[in-house]
DRENDO-1510 file (C-alpha; in Angstrom, 1 decimal, always signed):
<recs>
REC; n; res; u; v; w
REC; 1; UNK; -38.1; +19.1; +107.0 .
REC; 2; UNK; -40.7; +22.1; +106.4 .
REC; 3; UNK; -43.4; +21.5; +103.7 .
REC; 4; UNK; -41.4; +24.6; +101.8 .
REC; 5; UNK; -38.2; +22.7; +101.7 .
REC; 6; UNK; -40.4; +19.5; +100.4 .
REC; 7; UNK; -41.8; +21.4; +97.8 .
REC; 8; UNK; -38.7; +22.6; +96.7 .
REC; 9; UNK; -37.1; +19.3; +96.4 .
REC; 10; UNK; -39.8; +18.2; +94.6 .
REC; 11; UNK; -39.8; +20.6; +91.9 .
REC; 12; UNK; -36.3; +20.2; +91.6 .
REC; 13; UNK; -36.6; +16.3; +90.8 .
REC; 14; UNK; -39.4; +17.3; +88.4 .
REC; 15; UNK; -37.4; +19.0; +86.7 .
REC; 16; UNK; -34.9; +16.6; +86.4 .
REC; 17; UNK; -36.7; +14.0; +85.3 .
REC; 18; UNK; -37.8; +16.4; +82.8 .
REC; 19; UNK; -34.5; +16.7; +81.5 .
REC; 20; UNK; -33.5; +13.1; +81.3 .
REC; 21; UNK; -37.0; +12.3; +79.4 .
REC; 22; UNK; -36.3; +14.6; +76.6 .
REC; 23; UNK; -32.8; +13.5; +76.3 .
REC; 24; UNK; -33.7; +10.0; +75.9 .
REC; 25; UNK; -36.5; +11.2; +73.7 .
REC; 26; UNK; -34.3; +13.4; +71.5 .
REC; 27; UNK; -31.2; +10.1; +71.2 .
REC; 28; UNK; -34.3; +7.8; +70.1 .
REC; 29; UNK; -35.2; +10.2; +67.1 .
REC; 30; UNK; -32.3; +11.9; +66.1 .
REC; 31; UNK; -30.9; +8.8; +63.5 .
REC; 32; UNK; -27.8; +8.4; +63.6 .
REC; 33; UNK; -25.1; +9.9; +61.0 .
REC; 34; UNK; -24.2; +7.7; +58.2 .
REC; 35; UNK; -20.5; +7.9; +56.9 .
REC; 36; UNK; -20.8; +8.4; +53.1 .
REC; 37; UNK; -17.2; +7.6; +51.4 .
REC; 38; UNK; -16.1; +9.1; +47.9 .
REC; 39; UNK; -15.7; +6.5; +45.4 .
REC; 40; UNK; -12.4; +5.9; +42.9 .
REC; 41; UNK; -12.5; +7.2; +39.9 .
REC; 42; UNK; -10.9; +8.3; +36.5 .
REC; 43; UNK; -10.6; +8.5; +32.8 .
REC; 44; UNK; -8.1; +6.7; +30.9 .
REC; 45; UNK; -7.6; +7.8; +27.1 .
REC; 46; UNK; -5.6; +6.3; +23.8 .
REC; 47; UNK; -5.0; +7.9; +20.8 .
REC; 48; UNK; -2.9; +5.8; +18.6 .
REC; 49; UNK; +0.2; +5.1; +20.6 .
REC; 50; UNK; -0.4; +7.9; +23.4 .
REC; 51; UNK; -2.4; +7.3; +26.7 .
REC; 52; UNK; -3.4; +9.9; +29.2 .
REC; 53; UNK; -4.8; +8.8; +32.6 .
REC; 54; UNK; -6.8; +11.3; +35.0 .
REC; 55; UNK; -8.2; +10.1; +38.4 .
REC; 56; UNK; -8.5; +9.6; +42.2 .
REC; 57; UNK; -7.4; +6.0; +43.1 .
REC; 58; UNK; -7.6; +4.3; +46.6 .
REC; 59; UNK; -3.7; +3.1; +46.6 .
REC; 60; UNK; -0.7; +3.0; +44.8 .
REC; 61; UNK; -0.9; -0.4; +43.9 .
REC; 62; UNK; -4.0; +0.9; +41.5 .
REC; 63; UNK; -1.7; +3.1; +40.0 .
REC; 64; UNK; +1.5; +0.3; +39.3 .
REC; 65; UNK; -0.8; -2.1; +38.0 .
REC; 66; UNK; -1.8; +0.2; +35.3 .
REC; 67; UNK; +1.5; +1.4; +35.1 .
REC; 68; UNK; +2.9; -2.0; +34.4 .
REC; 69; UNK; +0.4; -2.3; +31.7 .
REC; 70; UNK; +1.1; +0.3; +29.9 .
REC; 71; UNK; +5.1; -0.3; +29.9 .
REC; 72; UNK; +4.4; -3.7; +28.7 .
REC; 73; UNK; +3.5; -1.1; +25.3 .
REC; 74; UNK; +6.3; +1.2; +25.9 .
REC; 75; UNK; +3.6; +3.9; +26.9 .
REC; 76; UNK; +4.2; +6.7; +29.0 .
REC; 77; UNK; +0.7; +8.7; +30.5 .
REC; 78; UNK; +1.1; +12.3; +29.3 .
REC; 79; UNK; -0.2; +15.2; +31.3 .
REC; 80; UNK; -1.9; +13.2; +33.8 .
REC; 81; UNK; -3.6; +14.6; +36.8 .
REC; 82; UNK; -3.1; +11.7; +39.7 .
REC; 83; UNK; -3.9; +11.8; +43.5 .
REC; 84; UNK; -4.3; +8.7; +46.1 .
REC; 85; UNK; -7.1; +8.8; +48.8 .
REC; 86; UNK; -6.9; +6.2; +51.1 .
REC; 87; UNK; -10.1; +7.0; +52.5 .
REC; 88; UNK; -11.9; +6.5; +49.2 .
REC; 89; UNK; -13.7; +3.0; +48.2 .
REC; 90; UNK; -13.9; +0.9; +45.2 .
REC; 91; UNK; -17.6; +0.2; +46.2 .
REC; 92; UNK; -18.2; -2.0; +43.2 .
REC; 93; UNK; -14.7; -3.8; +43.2 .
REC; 94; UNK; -14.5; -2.6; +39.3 .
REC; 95; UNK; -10.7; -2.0; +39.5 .
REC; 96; UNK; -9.6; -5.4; +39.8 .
REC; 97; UNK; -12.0; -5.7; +36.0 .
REC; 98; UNK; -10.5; -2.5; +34.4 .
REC; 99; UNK; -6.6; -3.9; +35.2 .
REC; 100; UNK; -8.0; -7.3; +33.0 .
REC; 101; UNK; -9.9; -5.2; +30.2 .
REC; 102; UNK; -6.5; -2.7; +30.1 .
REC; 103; UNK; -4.7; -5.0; +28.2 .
REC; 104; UNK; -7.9; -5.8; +25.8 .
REC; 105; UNK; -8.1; -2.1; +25.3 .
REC; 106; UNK; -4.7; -1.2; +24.6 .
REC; 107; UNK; -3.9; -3.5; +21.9 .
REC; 108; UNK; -7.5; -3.3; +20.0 .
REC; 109; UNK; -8.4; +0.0; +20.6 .
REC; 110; UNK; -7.0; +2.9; +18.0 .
REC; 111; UNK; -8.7; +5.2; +19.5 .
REC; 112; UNK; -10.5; +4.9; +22.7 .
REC; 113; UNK; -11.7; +6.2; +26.2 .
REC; 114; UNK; -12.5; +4.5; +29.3 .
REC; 115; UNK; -14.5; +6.5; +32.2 .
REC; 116; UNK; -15.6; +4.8; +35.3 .
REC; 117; UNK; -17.5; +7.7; +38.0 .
REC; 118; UNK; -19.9; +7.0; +40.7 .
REC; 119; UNK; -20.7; +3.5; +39.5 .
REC; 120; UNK; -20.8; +4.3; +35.9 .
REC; 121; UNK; -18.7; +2.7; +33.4 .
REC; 122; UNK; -18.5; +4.4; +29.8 .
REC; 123; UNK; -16.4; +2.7; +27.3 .
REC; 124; UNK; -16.0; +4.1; +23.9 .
REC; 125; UNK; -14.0; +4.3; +20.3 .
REC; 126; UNK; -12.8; +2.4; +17.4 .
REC; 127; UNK; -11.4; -1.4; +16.8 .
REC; 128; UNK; -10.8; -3.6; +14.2 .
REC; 129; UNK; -11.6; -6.3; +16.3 .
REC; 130; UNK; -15.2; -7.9; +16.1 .
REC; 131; UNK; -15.3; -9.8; +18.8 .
REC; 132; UNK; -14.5; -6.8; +21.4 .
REC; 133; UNK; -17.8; -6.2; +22.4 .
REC; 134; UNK; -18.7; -9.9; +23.3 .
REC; 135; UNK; -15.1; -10.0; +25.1 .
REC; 136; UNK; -15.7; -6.2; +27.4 .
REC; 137; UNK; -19.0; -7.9; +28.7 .
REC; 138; UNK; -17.6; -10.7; +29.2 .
REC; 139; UNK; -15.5; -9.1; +31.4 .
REC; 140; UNK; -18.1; -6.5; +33.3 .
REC; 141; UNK; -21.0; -8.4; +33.7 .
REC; 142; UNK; -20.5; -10.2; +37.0 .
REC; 143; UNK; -19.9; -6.5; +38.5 .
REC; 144; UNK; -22.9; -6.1; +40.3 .
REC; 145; UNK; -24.4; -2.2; +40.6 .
REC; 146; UNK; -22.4; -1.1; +37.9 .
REC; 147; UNK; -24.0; +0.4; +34.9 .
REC; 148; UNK; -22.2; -0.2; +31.6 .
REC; 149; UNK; -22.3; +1.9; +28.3 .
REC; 150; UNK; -20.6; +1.2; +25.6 .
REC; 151; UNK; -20.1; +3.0; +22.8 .
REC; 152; UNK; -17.5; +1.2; +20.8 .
REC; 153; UNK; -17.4; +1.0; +16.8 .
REC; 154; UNK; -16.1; -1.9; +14.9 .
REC; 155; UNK; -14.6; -1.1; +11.9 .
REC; 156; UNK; -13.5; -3.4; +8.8 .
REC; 157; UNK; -9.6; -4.1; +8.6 .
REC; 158; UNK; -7.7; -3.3; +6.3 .
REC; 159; UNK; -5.4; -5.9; +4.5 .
REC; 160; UNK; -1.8; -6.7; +5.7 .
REC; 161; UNK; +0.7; -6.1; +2.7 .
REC; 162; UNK; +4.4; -6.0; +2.4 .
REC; 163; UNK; +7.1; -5.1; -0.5 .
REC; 164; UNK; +10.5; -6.5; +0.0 .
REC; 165; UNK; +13.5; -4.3; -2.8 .
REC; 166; UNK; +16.9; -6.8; -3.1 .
REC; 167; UNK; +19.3; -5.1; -5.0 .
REC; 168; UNK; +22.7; -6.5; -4.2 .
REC; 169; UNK; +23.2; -6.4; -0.6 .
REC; 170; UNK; +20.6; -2.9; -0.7 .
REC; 171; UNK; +17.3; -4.4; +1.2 .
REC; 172; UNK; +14.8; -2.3; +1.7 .
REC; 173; UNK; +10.8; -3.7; +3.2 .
REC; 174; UNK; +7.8; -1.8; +3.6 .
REC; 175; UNK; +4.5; -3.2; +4.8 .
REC; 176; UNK; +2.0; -3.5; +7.2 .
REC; 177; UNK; +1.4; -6.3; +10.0 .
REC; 178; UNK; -0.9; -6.8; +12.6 .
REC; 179; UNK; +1.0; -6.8; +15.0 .
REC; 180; UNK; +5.6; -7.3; +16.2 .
REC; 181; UNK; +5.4; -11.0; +15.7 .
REC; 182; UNK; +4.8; -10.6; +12.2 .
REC; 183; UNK; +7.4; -8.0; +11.3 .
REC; 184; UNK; +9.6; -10.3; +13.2 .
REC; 185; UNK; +9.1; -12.9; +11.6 .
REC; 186; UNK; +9.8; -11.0; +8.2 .
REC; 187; UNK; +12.8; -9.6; +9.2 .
REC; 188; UNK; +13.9; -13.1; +10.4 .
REC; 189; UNK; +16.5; -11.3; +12.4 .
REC; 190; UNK; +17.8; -8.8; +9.8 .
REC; 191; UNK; +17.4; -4.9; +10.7 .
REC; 192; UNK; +15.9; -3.7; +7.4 .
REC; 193; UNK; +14.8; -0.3; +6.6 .
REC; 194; UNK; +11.4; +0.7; +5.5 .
REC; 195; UNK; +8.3; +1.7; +6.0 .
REC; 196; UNK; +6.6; -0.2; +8.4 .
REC; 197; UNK; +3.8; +0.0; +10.4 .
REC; 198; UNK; +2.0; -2.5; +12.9 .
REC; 199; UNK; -1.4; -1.4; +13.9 .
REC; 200; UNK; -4.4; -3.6; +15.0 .
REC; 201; UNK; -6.6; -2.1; +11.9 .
REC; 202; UNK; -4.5; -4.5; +9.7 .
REC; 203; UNK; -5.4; -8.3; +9.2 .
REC; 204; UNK; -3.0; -11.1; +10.1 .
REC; 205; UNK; -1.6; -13.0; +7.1 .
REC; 206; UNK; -3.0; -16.0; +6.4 .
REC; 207; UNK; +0.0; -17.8; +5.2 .
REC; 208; UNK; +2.5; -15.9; +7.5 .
REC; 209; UNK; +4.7; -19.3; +8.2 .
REC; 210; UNK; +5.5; -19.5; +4.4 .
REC; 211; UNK; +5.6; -15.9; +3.7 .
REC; 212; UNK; +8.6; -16.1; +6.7 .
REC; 213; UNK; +9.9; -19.0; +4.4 .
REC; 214; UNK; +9.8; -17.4; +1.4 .
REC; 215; UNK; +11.4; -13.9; +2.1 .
REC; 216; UNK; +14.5; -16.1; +3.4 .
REC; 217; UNK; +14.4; -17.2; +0.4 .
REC; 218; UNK; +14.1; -14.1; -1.4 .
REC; 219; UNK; +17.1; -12.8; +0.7 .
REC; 220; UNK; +19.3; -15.8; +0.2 .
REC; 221; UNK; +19.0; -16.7; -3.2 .
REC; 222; UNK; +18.2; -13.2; -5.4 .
REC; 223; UNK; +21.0; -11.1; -6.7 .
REC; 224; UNK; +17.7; -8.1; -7.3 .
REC; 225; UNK; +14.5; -8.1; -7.6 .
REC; 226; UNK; +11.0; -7.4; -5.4 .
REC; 227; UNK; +8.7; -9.6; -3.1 .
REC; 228; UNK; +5.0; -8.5; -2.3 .
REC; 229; UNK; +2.3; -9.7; -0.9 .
REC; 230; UNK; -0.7; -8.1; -1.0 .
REC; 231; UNK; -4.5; -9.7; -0.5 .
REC; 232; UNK; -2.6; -13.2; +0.0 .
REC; 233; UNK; -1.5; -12.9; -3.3 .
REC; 234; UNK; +2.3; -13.3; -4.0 .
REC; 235; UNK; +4.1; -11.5; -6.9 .
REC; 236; UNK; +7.8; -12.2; -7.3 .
REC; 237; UNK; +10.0; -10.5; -10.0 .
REC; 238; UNK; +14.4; -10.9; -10.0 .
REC; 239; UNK; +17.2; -12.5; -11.2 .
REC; 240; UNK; +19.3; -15.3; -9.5 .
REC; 241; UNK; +22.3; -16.9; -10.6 .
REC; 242; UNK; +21.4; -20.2; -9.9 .
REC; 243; UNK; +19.4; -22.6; -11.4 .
REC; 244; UNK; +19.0; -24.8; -8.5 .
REC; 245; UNK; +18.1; -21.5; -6.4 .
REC; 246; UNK; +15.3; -20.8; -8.8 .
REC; 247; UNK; +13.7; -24.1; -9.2 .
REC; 248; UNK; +13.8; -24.5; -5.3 .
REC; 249; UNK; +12.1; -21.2; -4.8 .
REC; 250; UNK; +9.7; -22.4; -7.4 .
REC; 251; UNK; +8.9; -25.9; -5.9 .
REC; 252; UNK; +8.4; -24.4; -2.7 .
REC; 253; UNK; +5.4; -22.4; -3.9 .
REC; 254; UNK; +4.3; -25.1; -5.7 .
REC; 255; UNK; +4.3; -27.6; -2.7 .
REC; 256; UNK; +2.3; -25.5; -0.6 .
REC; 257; UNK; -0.6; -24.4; -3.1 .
REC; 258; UNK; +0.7; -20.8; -3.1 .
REC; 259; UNK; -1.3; -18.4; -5.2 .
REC; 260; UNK; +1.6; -16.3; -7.0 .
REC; 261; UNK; +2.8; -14.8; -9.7 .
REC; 262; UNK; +6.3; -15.1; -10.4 .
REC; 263; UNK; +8.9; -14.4; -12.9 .
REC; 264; UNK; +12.5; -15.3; -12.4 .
REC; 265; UNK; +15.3; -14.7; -14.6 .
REC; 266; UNK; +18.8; -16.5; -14.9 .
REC; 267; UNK; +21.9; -14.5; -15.2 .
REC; 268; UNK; +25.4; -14.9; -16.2 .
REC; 269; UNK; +23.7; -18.2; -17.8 .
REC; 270; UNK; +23.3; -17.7; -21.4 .
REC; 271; UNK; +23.0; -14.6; -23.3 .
REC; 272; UNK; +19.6; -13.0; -24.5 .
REC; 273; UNK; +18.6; -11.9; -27.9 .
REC; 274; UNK; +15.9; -9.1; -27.7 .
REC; 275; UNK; +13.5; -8.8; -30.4 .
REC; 276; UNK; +12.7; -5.4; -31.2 .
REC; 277; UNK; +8.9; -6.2; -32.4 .
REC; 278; UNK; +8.4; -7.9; -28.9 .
REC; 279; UNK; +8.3; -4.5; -27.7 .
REC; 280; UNK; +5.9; -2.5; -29.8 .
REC; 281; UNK; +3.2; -0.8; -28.2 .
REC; 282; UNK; +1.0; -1.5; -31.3 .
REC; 283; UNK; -0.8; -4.4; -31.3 .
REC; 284; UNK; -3.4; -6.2; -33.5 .
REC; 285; UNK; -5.6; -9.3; -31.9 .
REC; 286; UNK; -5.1; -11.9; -34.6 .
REC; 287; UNK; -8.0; -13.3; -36.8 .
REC; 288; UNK; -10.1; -9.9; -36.8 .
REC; 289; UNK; -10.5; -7.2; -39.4 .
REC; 290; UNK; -11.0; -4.6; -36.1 .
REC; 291; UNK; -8.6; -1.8; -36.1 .
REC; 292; UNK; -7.3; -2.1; -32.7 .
REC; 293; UNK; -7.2; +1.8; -30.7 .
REC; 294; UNK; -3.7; +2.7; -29.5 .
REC; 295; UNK; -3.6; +5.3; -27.6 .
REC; 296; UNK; -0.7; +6.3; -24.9 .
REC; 297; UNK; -1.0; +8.2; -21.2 .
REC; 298; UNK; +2.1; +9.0; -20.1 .
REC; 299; UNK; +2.5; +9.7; -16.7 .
REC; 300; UNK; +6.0; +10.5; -14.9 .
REC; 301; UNK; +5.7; +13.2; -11.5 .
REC; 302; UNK; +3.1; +14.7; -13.7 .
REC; 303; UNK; +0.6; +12.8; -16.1 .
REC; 304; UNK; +1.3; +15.5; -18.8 .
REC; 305; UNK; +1.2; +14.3; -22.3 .
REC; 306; UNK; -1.6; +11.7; -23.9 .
REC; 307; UNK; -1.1; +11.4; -27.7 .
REC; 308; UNK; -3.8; +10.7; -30.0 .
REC; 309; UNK; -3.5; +8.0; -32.4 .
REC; 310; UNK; -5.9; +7.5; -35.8 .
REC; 311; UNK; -8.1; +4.9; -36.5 .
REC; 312; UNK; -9.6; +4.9; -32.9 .
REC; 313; UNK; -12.6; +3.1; -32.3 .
REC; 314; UNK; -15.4; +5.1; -30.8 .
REC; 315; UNK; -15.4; +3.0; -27.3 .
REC; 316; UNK; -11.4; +4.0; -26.7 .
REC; 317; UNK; -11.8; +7.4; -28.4 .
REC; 318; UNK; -14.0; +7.7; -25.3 .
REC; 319; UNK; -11.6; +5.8; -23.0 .
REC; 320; UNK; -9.1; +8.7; -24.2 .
REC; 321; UNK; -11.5; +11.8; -23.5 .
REC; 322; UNK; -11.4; +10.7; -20.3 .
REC; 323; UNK; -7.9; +9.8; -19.5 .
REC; 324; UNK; -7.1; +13.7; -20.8 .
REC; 325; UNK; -9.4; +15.0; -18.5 .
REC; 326; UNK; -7.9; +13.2; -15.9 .
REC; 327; UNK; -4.2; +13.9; -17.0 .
REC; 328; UNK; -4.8; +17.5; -16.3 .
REC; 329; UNK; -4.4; +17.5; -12.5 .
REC; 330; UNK; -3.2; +13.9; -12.0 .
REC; 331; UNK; -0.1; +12.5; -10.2 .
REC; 332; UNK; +1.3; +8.8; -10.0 .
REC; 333; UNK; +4.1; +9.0; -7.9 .
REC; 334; UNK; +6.5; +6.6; -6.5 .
REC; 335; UNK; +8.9; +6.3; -3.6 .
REC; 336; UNK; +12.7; +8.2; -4.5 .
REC; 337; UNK; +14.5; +5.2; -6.2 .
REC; 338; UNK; +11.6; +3.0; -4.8 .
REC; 339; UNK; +9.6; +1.2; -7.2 .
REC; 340; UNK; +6.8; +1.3; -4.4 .
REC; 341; UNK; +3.8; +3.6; -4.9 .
REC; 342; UNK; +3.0; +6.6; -3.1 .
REC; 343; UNK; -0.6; +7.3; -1.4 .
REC; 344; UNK; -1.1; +9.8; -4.2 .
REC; 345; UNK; +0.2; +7.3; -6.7 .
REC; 346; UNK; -2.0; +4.7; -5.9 .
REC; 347; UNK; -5.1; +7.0; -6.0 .
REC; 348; UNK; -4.2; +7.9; -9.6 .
REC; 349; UNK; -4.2; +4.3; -10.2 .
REC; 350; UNK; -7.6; +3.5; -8.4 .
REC; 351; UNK; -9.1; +6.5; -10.6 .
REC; 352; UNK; -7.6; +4.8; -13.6 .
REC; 353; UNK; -8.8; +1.6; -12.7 .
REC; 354; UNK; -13.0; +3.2; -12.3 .
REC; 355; UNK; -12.3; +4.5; -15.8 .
REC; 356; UNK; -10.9; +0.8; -17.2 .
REC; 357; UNK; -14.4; -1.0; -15.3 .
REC; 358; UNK; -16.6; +1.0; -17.8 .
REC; 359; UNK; -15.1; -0.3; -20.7 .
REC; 360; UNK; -14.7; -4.3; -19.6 .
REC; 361; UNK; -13.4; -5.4; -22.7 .
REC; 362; UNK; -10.5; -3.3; -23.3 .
REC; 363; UNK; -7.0; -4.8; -23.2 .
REC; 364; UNK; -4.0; -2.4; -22.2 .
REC; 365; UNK; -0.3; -2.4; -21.4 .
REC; 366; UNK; +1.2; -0.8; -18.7 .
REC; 367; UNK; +4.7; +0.3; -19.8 .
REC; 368; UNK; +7.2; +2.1; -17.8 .
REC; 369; UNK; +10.4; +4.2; -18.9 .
REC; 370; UNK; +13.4; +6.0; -17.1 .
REC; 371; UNK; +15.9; +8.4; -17.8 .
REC; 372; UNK; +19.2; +7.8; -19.3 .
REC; 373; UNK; +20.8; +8.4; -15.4 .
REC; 374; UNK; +22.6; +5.4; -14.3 .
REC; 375; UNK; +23.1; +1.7; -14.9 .
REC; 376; UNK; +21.0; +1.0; -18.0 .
REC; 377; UNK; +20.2; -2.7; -16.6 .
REC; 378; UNK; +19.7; -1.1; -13.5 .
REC; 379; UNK; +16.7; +1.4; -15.0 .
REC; 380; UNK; +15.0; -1.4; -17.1 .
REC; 381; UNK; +14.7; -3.8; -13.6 .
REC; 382; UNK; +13.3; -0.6; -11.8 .
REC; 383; UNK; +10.7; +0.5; -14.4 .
REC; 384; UNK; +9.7; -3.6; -14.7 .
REC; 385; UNK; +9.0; -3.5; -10.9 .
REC; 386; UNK; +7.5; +0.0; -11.2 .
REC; 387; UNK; +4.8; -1.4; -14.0 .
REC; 388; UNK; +4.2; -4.6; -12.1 .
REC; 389; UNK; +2.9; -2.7; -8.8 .
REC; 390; UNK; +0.7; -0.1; -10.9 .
REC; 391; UNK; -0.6; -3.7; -12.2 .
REC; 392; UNK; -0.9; -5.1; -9.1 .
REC; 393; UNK; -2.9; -2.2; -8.1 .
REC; 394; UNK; -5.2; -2.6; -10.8 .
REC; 395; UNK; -5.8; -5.9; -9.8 .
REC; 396; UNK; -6.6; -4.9; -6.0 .
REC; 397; UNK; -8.9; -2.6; -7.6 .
REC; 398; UNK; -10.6; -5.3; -9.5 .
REC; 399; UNK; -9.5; -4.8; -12.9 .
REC; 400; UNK; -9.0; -8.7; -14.9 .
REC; 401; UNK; -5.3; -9.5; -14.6 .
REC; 402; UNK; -5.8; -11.1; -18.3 .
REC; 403; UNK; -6.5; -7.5; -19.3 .
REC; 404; UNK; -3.3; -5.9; -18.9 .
REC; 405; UNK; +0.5; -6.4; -19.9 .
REC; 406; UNK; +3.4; -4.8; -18.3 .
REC; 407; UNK; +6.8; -3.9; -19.4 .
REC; 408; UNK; +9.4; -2.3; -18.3 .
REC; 409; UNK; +11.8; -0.4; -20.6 .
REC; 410; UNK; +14.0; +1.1; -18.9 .
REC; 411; UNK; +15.6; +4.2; -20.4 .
REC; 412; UNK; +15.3; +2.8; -24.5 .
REC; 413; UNK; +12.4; +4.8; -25.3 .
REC; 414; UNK; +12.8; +8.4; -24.8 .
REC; 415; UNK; +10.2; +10.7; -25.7 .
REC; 416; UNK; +13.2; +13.5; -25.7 .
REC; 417; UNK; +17.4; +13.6; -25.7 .
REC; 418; UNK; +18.4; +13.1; -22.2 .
REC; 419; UNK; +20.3; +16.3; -22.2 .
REC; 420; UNK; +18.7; +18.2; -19.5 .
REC; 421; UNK; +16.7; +18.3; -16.3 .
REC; 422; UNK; +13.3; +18.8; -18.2 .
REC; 423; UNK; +13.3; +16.6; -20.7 .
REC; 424; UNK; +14.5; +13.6; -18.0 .
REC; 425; UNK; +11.2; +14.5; -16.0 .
REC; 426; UNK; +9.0; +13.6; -19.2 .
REC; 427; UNK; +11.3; +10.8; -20.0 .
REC; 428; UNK; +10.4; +9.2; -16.6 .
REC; 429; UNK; +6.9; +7.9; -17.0 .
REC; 430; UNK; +4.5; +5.1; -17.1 .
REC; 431; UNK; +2.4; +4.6; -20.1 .
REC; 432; UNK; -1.5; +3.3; -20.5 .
REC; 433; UNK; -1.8; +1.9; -24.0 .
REC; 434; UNK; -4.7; -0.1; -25.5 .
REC; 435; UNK; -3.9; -3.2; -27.3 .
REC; 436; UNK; -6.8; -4.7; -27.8 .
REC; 437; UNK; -10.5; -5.2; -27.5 .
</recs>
């Protein structure tokens, strides 16, 4: 072999060697790729009784469990943008924890939002239910990695109440429960219309096993009349035809410490004498030289007419300044043929009852009046269970229940001849009238 040839072969494994030095060199420091997967995520949203759900999930089964959550309340997602990557991760295992907060959420929240993106959780909206924050981290904190916000508000409840009309074989129930089980139980298997509404923002009755009792009751052994319950107070006006029915509804609220109020009457028993002086709407407190203020606020769709009476003391001459101011642009409305009271109707009584708190002494009577339009028994029961919910109201508005009277008359005391469509407007109306002080 000539020294050229040597050389050459020499040079060539040189080179070589070169070559397999700098790739070993270049595999040691070039790090190898690291495969980065995309996470699950989504945003879930309730308002009232709609849901929405936006996301990327890693399977189907994410998607049916949720599902099967949300038919469990009749829910169906609305304009949802859904897709399925199977080669996404759940790196923090959260899903399994949202499927057993989903059923927390839907029945607390009113309103409310859950977003869960790159290992960030964000819960936020309203409840009613105190105890929901301690419950949600109950539920997130073993989730390692994953940060939590959570921006929910607690608000106070408001109070479960229901108003049951009998009139014949006529039922009629509006209220508001906590949740089916309580309307249920109300209904005790009747389909009864109404106004009725079952949110979480309502509190549970506190007596709901006798209330369930007690409308049975009601329904069984009243010919007419109304059942409410408001601020676990029961007020029960109507007429039975039985003696034993009334002394067993009676006994019943006795036995189990019931706070009520209740007035039942007897008919087709014995007949009724009516004095006329029992409904005056002039009273004088007895043993007193005081000339007690009379004044009257009559109220019908439109509080339009507030007579002045002599001999007012200066405290009610007050009272009626500002019951004429008030009269100008207010409204207390009840339900067509209803002797429940509007929103608007109730607010006119709340602003009522601020007027009655700066004058704690005053004594009135709440008196209401119908038209001459059908039965004339019939009018005088609906204007009776009229006055007694404006009372009622009052009372939730913390006014004295000593304070105030009320009595329905029916259509006996017309202000004008029922002869024509106006003068039956003014004729329907509730009265304020002091009686005493």
């Amino acid at each position: 072999m000539s020294r050229k040839t040597k050389i050459l072969i020499a040079f060539i494994a040189l080179v070589i060697l070169i070559i397999i030095c700098t790739w070993f060199n270049t595999k040691k420091l070039t790090p190898k790729a690291i495969e980065i997967k995309e996470n699950i995520s989504f945003v879930i949203n309730k308002n009232n009784n709609n849901i929405n759900l936006n996301g990327i999930f890693s399977s189907k089964e994410q998607l049916m469990i949720l599902k099967k959550e949300f038919d469990k309340k009749n829910m169906i997602p609305k304009n949802s943008k859904l897709s399925i990557k199977h080669d996404i991760e759940d790196s923090n295992n959260v899903f399994p924890k949202i499927a057993q907060f989903m059923p927390v959420f839907l029945d607390n929240y009113e309103n409310g939002q859950i977003v869960y993106t790159d290992k960030n959780l964000t819960i936020s909206g309203t409840t009613y239910n105190k105890n929901l924050p301690k419950i949600t981290e109950q539920i997130f904190n073993p989730v390692t990695g994953l940060n939590i916000v959570n921006n929910t508000k607690v608000q106070d409840k408001t109070p479960s109440g229901i108003v049951i009309i009998k009139n014949g074989s006529n039922i009629t129930l509006d209220g508001n429960f906590a949740n089916q089980n309580e309307l249920n139980s109300i209904l005790n298997g009747k389909v009864i219309p109404g106004e009725q509404n079952i949110q979480s923002k309502y509190n549970k009755f506190t007596q709901l096993s006798q209330i369930s009792n007690i409308s049975n009751l009601f329904y069984q052994n009243f010919t007419k009349g109304q059942l409410s319950y408001t601020n676990n107070k029961l007020t029960v006006i109507g007429e039975t035809n039985s003696t034993e029915a009334k002394e067993s509804f009676v006994n019943f609220l006795n036995a189990n410490n019931i706070d009520s109020n209740v007035d039942i009457s007897l008919v087709n028993i014995e007949p009724v004498s009516i004095d006329s002086n029992t409904t005056s709407i002039i009273k004088i407190k007895p043993d007193t030289n005081k000339t007690v203020a009379t004044k009257r606020l009559a109220l019908s769709t439109k509080l339009y007419d507030i007579k002045k009476e002599q001999n007012l003391t200066q405290k009610s001459k007050k009272i009626q300044d500002e019951l004429i101011a008030m009269a100008e642009s207010e409204n207390i409305e009840f339900r067509k043929s209803k002797a429940t009271l509007t929103t608007k109707g109730k607010n006119s009584v709340v602003n009522i009852a601020n007027i009655l708190k700066k004058y704690p002494n005053i004594k009135i009577q709440v008196a209401g009046h119908t038209d001459s339009d059908g039965d004339a028994s019939y009018n005088k029961w609906l204007s009776q269970l009229r006055v007694n919910n404006v009372k009622q109201e009052l009372i939730d508005n913390k006014i004295n229940q000593n304070r105030i009277e009320a009595v329905g008359y029916g259509e006996t005391k017309p202000l004008f001849s029922n002869d024509n469509t106006f003068n039956k407007q003014k004729n329907r109306r509730v009265e304020f009238i002091i009686i005493g002080e």
